[in-house]
N, C-alpha and C positions, 0 to 999 in steps of 0.2 A: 027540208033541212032539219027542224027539231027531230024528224024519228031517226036521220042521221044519229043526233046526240043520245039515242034510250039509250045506248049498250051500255055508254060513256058513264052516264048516270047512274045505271044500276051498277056497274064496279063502285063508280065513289060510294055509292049509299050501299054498298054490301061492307065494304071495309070499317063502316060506321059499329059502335060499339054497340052491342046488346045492351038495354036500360038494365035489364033484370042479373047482370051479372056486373059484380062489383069492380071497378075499376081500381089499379094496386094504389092510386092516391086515398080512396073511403077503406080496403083494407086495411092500410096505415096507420088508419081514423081508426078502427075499431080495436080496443084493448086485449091483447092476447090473455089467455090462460096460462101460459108458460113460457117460456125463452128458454131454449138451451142451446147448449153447443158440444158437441163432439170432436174431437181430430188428434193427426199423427203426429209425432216429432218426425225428424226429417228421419232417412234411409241410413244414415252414419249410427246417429242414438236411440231410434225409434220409440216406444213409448206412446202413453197415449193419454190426452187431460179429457174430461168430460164434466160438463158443469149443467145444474138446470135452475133455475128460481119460478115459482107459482106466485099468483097474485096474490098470493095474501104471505107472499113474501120467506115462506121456507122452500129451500134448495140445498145442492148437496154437490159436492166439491170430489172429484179423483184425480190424481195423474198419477205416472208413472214415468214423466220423462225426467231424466238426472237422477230425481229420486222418488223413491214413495209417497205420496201424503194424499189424506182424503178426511172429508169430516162431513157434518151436516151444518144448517146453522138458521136461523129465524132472523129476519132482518125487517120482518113488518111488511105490511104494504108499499111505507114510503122508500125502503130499500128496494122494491118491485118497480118503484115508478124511477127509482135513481139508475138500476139495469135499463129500463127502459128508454129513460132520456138519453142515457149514452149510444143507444142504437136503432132506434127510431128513426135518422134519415137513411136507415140500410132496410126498411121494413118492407118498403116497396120497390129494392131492389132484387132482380131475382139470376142476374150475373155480373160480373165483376170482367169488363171484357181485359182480355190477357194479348201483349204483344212478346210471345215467345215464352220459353221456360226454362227452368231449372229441375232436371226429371226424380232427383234425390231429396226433396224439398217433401214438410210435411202438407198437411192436408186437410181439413175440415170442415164441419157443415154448422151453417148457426139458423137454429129453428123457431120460429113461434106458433106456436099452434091455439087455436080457436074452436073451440069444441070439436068436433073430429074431420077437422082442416089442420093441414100442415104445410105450412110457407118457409122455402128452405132457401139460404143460401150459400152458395158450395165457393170455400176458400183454398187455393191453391198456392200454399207460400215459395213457392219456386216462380211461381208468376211475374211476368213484368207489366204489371198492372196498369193501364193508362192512368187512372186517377188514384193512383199506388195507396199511399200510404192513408189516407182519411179512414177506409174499411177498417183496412189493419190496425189504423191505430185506435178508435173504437172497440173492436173485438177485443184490444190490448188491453185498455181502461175498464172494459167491463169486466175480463177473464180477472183482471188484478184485485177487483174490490169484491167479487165472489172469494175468490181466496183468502183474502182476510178475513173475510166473514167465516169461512169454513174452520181455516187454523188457527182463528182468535183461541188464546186456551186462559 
């Protein structure tokens, strides 16, 4: 009867995580080098924002959607950890699962990278998001305070 159960046993224990490869909750754990985010306006205005902040807290601000504006700006470290805070329960996500779409809808990726590791997560704002708006409004709160930081003048 037990050599019945090996096969049994070897799937469970194959599906077991490798120790030596990090699981996305100790990624989450570890401080990226950068944050950014890239993406479209939608299909009607198109256009396009792109934002990045480094740990020691200089980044640099463009869009093109509605209108022009772009700048650079030093916000410190503690500005690195405040981008941070704002999106750090999205760090170890790595999709946004989607019930249906909006195909005119922009589009975007928000990245952190870890010495030459890059953890992406791809936003679809036509999406009908099952846990909607928490990402979105996240990416919102962070994109918002990079900008001020960019267009302070």
């Amino acid at each position: 009867m037990i050599w019945n159960l090996m096969p049994l046993a070897a799937v469970a224990l194959a599906g077991l995580a490798d120790p030596q490869v990090p699981a996305a909750e100790s990624r989450a754990a570890e401080t990226p080098d950068r944050i950014s985010y890239s993406g479209t306006g939608n299909g009607w205005t198109g256009g396009r924002t792109e934002w990045s902040i480094d740990r020691s807290g200089s980044g640099a601000y463009r869009t093109t959607i509605r209108h022009e504006a772009k700048g650079k700006f030093d916000a410190g470290p503690q500005g690195f950890e405040r981008i941070r805070a704002i999106l750090q329960p999205l760090e170890g996500v790595r999709e946004l699962p989607c019930d249906g779409m909006v195909t005119d809808q922009g589009m975007g990726s928000l990245s952190w990278q870890r010495g030459d590791r890059t953890f992406s997560l791809r936003f679809d704002f036509g999406c009908n998001f099952r846990q909607p708006d928490a990402a979105r409004e996240r990416l919102g709160q962070a994109s918002e305070l990079v900008q001020q930081w960019a267009l302070a003048k």
